[in-house]
N, CA, C and O of each residue as an XYZ file, in Angstrom:
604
protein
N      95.045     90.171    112.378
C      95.661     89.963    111.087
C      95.848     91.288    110.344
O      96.794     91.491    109.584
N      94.733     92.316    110.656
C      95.452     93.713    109.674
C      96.251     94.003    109.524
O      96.972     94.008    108.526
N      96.424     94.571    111.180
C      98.195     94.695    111.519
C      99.069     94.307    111.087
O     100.177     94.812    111.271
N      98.935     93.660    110.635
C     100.216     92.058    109.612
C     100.282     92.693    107.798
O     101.205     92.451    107.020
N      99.280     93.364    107.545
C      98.856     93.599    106.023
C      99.407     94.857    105.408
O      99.207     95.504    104.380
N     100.251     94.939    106.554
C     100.828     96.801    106.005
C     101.761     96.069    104.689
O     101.223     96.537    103.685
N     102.485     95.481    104.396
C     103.306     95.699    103.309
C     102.813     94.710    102.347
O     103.701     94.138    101.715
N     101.700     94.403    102.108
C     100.664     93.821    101.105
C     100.252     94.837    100.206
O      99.088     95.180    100.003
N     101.572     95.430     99.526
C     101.080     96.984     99.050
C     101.487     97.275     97.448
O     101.981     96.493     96.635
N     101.231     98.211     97.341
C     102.035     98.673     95.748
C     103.531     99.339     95.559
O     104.326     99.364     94.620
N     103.534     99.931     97.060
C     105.164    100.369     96.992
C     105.932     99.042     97.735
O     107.139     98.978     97.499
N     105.472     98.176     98.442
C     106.437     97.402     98.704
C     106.650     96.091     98.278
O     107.691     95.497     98.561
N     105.697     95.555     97.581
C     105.519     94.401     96.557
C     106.382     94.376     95.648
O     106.610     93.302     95.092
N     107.186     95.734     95.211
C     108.510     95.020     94.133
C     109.631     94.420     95.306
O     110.312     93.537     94.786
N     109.797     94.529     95.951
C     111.094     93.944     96.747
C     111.176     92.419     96.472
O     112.081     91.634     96.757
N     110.033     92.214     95.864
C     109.720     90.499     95.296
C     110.963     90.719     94.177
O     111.629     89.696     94.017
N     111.271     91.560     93.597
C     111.524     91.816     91.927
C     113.284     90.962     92.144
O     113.889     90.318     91.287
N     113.626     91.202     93.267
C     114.922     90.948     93.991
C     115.183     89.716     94.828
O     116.347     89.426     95.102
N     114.205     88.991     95.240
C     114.043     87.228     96.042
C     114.026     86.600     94.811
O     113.183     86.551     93.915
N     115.563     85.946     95.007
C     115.857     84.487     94.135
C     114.693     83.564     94.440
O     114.079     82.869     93.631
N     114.504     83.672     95.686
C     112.903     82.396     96.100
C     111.884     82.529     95.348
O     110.985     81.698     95.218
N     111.996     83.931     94.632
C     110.489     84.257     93.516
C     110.511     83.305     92.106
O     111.433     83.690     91.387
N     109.761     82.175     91.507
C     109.578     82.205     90.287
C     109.772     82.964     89.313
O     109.229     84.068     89.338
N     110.672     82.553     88.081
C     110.635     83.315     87.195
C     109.083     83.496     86.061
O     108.843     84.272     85.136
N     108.365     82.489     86.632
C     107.043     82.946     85.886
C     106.265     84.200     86.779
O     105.405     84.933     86.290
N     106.655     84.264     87.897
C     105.783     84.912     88.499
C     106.418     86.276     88.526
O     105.739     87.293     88.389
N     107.857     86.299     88.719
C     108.533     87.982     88.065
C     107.840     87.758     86.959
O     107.132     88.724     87.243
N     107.332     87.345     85.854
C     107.021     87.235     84.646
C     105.750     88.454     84.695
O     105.651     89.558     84.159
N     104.752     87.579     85.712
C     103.245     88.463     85.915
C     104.022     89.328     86.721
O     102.882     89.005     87.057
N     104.567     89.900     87.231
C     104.619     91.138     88.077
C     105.132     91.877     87.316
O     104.839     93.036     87.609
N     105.910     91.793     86.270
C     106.333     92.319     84.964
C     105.065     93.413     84.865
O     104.942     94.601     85.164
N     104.209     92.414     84.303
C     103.000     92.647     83.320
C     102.443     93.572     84.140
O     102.386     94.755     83.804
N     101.946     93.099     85.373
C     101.218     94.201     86.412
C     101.891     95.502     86.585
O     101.099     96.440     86.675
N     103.555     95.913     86.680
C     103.861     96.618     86.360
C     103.750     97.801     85.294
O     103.925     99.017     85.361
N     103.346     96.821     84.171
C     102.788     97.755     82.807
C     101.563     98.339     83.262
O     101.157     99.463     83.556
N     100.929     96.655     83.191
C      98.996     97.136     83.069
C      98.262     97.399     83.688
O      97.216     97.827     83.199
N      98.460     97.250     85.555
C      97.091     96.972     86.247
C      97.504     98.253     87.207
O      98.401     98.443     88.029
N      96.283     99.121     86.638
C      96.227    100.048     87.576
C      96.177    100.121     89.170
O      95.935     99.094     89.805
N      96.352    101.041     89.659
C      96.298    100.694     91.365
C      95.335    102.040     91.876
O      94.545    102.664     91.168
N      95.658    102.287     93.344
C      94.918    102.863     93.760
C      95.774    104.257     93.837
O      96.952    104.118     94.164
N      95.296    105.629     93.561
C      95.846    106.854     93.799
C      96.691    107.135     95.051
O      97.904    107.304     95.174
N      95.179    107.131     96.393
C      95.529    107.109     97.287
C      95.560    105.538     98.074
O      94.556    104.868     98.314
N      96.525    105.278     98.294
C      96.065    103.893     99.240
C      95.956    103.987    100.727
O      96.789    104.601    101.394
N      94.742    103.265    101.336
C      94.562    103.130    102.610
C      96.094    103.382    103.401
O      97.134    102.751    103.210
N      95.879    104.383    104.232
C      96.729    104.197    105.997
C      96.929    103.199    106.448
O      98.053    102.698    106.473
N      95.733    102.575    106.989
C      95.802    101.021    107.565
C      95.165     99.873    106.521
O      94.325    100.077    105.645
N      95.827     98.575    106.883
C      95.194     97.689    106.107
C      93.917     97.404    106.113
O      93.336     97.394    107.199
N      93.235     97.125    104.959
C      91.608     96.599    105.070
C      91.485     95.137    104.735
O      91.927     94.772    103.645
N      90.890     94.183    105.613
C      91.203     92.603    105.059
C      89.859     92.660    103.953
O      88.707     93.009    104.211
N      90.344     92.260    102.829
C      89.241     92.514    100.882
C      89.165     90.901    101.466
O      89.613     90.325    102.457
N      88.407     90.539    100.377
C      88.418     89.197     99.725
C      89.593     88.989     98.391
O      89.604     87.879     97.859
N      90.460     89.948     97.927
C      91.787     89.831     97.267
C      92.766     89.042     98.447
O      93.137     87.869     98.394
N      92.990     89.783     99.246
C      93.575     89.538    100.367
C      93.749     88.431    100.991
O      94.837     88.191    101.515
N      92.143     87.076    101.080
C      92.070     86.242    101.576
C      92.438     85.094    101.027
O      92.826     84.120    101.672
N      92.267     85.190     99.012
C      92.454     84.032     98.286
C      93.106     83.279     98.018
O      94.185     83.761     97.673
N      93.077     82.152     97.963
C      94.178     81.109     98.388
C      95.140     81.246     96.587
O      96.105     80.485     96.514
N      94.960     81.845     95.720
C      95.714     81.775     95.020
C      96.208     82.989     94.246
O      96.314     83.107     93.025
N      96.554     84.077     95.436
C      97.411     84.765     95.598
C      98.884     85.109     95.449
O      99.433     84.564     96.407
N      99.797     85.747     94.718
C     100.814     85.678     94.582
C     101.507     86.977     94.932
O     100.939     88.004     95.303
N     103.147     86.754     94.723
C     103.608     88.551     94.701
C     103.035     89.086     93.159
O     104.109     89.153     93.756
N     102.805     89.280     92.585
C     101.967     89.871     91.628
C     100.715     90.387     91.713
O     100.322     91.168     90.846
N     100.149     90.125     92.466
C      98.891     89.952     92.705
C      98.840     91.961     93.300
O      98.033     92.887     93.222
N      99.833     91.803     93.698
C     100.094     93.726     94.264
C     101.027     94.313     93.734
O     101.842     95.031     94.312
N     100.987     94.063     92.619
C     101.767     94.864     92.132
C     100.723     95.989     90.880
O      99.634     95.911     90.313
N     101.666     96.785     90.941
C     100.429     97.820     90.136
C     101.497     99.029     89.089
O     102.713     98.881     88.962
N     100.794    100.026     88.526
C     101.407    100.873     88.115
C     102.256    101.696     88.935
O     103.331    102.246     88.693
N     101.463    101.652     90.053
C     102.118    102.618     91.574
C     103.225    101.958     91.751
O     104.211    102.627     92.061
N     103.362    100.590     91.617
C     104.332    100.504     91.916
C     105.919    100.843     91.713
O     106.977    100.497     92.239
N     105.605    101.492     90.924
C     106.768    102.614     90.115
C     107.727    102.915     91.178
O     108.888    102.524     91.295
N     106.856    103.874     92.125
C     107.855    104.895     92.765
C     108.423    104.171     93.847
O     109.100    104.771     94.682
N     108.143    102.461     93.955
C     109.557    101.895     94.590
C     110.671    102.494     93.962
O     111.408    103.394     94.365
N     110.678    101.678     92.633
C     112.018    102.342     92.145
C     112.488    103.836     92.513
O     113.534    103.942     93.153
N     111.959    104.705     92.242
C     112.005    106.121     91.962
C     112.528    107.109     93.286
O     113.127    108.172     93.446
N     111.803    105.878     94.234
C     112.842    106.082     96.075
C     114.131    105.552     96.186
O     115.088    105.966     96.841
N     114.046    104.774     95.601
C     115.325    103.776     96.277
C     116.301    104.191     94.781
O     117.478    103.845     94.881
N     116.015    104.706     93.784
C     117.315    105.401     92.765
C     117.418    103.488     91.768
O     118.416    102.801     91.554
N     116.300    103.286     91.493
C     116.583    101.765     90.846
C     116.123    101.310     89.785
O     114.918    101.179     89.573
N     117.147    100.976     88.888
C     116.243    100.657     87.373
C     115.424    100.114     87.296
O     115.509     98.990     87.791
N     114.043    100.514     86.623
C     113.419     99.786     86.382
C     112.782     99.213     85.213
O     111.714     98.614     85.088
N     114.150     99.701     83.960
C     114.469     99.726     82.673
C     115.156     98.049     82.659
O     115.281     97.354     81.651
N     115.516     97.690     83.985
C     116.223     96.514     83.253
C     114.638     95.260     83.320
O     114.164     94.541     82.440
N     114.319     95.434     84.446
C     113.171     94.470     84.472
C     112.133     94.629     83.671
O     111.103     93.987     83.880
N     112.257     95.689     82.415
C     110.846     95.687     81.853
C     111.952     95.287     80.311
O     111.385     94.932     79.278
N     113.257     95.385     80.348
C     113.362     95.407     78.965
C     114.169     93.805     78.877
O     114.723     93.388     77.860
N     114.089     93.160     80.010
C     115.017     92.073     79.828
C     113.759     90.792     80.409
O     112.862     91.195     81.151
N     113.794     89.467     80.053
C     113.375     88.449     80.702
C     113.585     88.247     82.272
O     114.812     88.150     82.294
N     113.402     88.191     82.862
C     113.504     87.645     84.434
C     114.169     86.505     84.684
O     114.237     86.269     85.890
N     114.741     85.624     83.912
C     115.465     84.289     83.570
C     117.073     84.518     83.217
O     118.012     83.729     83.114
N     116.947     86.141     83.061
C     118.310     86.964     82.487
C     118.838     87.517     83.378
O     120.035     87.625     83.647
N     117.876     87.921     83.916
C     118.122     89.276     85.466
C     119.503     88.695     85.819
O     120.500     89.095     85.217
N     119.559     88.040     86.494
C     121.434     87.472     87.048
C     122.188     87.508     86.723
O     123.235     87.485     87.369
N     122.020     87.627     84.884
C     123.100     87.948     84.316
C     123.439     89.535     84.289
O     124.519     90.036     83.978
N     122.324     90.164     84.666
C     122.946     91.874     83.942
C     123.678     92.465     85.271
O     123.352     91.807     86.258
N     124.345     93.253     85.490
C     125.147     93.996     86.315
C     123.793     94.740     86.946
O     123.018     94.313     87.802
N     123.787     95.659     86.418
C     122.636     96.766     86.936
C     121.619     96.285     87.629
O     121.193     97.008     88.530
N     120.876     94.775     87.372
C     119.819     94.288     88.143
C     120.897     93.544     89.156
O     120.378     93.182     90.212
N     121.906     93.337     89.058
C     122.595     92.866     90.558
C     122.951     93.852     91.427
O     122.801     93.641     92.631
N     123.499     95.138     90.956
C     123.849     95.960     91.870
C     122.294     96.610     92.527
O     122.281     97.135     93.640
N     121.549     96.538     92.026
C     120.101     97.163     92.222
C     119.471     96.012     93.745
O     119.046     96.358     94.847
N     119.698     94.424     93.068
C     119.630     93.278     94.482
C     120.681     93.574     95.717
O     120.470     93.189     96.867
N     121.337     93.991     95.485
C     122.865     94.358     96.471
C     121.993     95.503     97.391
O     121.813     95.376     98.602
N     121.449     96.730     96.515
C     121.281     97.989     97.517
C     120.180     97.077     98.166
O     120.215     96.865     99.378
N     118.905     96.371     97.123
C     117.461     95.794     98.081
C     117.785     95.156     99.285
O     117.077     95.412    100.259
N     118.906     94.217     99.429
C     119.384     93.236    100.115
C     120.176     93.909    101.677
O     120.493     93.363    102.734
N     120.269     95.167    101.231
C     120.912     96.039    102.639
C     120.246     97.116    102.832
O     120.877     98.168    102.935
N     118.507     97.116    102.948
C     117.696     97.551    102.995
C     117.618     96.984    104.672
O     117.956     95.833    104.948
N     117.078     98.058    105.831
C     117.074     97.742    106.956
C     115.737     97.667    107.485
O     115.250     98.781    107.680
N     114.832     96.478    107.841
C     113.485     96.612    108.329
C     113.490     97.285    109.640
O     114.314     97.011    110.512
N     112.772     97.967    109.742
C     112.365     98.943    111.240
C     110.845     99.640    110.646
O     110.317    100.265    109.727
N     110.623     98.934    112.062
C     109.240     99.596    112.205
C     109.491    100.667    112.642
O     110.238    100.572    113.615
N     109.136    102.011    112.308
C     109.368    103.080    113.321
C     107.751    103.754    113.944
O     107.637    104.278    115.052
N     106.505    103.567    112.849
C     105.412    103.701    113.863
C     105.279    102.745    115.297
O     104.490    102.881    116.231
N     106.253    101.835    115.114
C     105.374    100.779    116.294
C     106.391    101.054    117.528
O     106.199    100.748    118.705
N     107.704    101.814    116.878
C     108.625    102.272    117.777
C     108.582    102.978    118.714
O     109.061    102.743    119.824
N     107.784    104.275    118.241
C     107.538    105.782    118.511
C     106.200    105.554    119.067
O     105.591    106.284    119.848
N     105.783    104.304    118.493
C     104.157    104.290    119.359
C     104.771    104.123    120.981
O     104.521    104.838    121.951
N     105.675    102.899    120.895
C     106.125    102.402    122.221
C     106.708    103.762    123.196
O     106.431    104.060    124.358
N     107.441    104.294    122.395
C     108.074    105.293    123.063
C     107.287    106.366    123.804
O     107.318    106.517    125.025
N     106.682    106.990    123.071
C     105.383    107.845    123.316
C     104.393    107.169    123.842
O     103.623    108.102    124.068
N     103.883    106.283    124.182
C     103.023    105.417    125.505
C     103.965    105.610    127.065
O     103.402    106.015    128.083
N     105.089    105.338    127.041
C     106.184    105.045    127.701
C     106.016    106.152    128.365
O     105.577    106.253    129.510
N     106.603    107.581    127.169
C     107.274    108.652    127.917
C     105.620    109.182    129.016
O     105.651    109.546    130.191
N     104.247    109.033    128.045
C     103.090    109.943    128.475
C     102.684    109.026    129.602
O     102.148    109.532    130.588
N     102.858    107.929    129.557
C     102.342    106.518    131.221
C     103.147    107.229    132.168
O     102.661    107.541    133.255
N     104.518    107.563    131.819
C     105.237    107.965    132.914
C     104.943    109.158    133.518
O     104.913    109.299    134.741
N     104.683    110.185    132.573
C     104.256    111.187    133.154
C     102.738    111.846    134.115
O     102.416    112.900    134.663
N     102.168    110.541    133.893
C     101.169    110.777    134.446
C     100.490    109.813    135.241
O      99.383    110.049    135.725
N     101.086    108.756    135.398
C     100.592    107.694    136.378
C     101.899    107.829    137.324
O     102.896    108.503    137.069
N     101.690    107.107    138.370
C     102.737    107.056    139.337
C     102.303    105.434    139.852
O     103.102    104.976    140.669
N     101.449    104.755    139.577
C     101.363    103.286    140.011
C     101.047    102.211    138.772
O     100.146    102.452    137.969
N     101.729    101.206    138.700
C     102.076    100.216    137.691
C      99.881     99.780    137.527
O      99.442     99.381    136.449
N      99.019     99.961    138.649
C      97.556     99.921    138.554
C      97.156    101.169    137.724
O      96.413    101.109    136.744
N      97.761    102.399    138.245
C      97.403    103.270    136.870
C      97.956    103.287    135.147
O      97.278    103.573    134.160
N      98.922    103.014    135.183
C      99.121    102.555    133.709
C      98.534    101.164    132.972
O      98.508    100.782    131.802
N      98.129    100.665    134.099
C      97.565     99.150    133.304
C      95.906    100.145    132.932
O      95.300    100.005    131.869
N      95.473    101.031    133.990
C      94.142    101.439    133.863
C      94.437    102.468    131.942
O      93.667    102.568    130.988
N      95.835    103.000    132.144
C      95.004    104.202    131.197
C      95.447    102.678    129.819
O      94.643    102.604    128.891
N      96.504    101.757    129.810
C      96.469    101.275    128.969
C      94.842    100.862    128.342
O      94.381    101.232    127.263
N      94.210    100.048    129.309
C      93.332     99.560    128.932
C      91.859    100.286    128.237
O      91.063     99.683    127.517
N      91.739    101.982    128.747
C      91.542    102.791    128.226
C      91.685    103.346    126.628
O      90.807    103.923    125.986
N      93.186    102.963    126.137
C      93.405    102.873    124.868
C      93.381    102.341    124.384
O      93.525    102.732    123.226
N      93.173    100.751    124.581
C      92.434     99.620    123.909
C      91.106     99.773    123.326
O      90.671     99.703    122.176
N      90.406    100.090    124.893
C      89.168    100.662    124.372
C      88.706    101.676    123.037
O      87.906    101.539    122.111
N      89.632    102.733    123.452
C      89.623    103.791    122.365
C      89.778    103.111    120.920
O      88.995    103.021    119.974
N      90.823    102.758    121.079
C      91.261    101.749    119.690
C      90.326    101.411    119.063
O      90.122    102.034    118.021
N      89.444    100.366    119.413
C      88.320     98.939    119.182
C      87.218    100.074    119.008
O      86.291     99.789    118.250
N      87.204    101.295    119.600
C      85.514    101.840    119.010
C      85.953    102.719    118.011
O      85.222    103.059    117.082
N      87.132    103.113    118.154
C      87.691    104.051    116.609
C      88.530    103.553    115.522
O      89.305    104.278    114.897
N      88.347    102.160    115.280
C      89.333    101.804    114.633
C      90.244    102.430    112.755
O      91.203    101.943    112.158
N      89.398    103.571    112.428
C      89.819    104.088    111.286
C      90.775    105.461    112.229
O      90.947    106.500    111.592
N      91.253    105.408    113.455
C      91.819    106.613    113.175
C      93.358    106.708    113.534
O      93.977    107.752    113.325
């Protein structure tokens, strides 16, 4: 399940700000969290499963933070309209539609899990020559994995 927890975050929790599927009470609290609830400076590399994490009454708000700022501040996106307008309005203003337009042609790619693949690929090849030696060094890095898991 960690693995799964990467975008349970402060920079990627506004992309909620833009899903018609979101409640307008709940843009409401992510509003607010936006103002008030501090976050973390640095945030974890990899996910850590909290007891935040597990609770059954969890929302997109729930990660949202001050950090969450510099979504906007990457992606070039107001974030003057969602603090100065209701969330019940948003559809109506231009600027929060053209802002859903860029979110909406936003392209998911993993590229660590890409480059992981790739780089397993290119280094198996170079150094095994039997489909028994790459299953060996795979299983080797499993190992590694499971006794180092912070690195």
């Amino acid at each position: 399940m960690l693995r799964h927890i990467w975008y349970l975050s402060s920079d990627l929790s506004p992309l909620s700000f833009y899903d018609d599927a979101v409640s307008v009470e709940t843009k409401r609290e992510m509003v607010s969290a936006l103002l008030h609830e501090d976050g973390e400076e640095d945030p974890l590399k990899r996910g850590v499963l909290t007891s935040k994490l597990i609770r059954d009454d969890l929302d997109q708000s729930s990660f949202v933070t001050k950090q969450s700022h510099f979504f906007f501040k990457a992606l070039k996106l107001s974030v003057d309209v969602l603090l100065q307008n209701d969330p019940a309005t948003w559809s109506n203003n231009a600027v929060y539609c053209r802002d859903q337009a860029v979110v909406r042609e936003l392209r998911v790619v993993n590229d660590v899990a890409e480059r992981g693949v790739k780089l397993i690929t290119e280094y198996a090849n170079i150094i095994t020559t039997t489909e028994k030696e790459k299953q060996d060094l795979l299983l080797v890095v499993a190992q590694h994995r499971k006794d180092n898991p912070h690195m």
